[in-house]
C-alpha positions as CSV (number, residue, x, y, z in Angstrom):
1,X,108.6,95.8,9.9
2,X,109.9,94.7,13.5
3,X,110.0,90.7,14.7
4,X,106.7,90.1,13.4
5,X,108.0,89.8,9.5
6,X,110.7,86.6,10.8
7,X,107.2,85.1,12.0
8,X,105.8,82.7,11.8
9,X,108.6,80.1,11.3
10,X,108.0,76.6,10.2
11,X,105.8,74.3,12.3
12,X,108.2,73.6,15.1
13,X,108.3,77.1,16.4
14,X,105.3,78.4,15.8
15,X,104.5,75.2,18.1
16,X,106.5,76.2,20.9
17,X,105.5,79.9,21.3
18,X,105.2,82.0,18.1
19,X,107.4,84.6,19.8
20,X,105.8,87.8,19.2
21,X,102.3,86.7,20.2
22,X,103.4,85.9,23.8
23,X,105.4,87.6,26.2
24,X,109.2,88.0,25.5
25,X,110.5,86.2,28.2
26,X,107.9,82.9,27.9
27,X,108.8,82.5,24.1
28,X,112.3,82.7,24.9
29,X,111.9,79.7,27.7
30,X,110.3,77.9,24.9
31,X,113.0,78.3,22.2
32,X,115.9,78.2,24.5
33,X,114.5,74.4,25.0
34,X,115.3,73.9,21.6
35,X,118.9,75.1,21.7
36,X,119.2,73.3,25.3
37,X,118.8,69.8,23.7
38,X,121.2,70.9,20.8
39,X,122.0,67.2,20.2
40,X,118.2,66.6,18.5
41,X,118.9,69.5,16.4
42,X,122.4,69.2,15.5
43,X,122.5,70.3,11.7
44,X,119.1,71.2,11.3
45,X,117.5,74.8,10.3
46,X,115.6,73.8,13.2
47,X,118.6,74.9,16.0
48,X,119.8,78.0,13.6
49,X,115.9,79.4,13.7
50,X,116.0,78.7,17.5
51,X,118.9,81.4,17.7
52,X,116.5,83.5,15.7
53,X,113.6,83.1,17.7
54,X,115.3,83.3,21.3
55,X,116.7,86.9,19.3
56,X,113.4,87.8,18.6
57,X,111.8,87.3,21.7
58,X,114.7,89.0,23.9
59,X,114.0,92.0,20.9
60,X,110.6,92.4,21.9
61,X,110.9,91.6,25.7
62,X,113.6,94.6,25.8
63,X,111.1,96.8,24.2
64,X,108.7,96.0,26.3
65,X,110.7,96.8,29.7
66,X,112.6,99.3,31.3
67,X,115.5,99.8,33.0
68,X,117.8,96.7,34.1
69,X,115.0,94.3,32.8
70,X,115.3,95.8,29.1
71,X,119.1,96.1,29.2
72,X,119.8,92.3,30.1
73,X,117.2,91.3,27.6
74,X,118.6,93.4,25.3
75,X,122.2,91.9,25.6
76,X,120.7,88.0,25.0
77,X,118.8,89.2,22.0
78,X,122.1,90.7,20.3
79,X,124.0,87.6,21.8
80,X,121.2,85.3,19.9
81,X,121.4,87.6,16.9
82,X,125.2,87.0,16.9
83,X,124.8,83.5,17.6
84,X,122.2,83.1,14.5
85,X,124.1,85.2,11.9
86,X,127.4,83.1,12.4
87,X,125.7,79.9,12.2
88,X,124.5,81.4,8.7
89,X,127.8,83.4,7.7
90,X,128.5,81.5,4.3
91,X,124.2,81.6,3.5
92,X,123.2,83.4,0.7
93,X,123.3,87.3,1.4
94,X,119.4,87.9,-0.1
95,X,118.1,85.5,1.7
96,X,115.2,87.6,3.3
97,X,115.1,86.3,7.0
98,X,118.9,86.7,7.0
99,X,118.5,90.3,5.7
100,X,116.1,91.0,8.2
101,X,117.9,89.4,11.2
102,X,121.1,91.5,9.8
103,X,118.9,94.5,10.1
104,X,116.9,94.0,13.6
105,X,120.6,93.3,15.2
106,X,121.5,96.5,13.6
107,X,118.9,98.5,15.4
108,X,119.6,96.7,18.6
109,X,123.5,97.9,18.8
């Protein structure tokens, strides 16, 4: 399965950097812009999916690395992970993307 099955997102993200068709840390620049200007997101799935995304990207940059490089990526992808899944506590369980972020931060502890 891996990050590739969240992907691709609605327009907005695959816009910005599709995450796991560039390099780790340039798609997480891109949707780290998102959650930087929170305020144009506010209540939209837009900001919850950046969390995603910016988890995603960290995921793939960590397994891409070694050493200190993969360790600090892999902290921010289990931080945006954490981030994503309490923003979506109360969702539906069997939603599939929430399933499969519960599972990829799973594998990442």
């Amino acid at each position: 399965m891996g990050h590739q099955s969240l992907l691709p997102l609605p327009d907005i993200h695959s816009q910005r950097g599709v995450s796991c068709n560039r390099t780790g840390q340039a798609a997480a620049g891109e949707f780290q812009k998102i959650l930087d200007h929170s305020g144009i997101v506010w209540n939209c799935w837009t900001g919850a999916l950046a969390h995603l995304c910016v988890a995603c990207a960290n995921a793939l940059q960590a397994r891409s690395s070694q050493g200190a490089d993969a360790d600090a990526a892999r902290v921010r992808a289990l931080a945006a992970y954490k981030d994503f899944l309490t923003l979506w506590k109360d969702a539906d369980p069997d939603i599939p993307i929430l399933k499969q972020a519960k599972t990829e931060y799973a594998k990442l502890q």
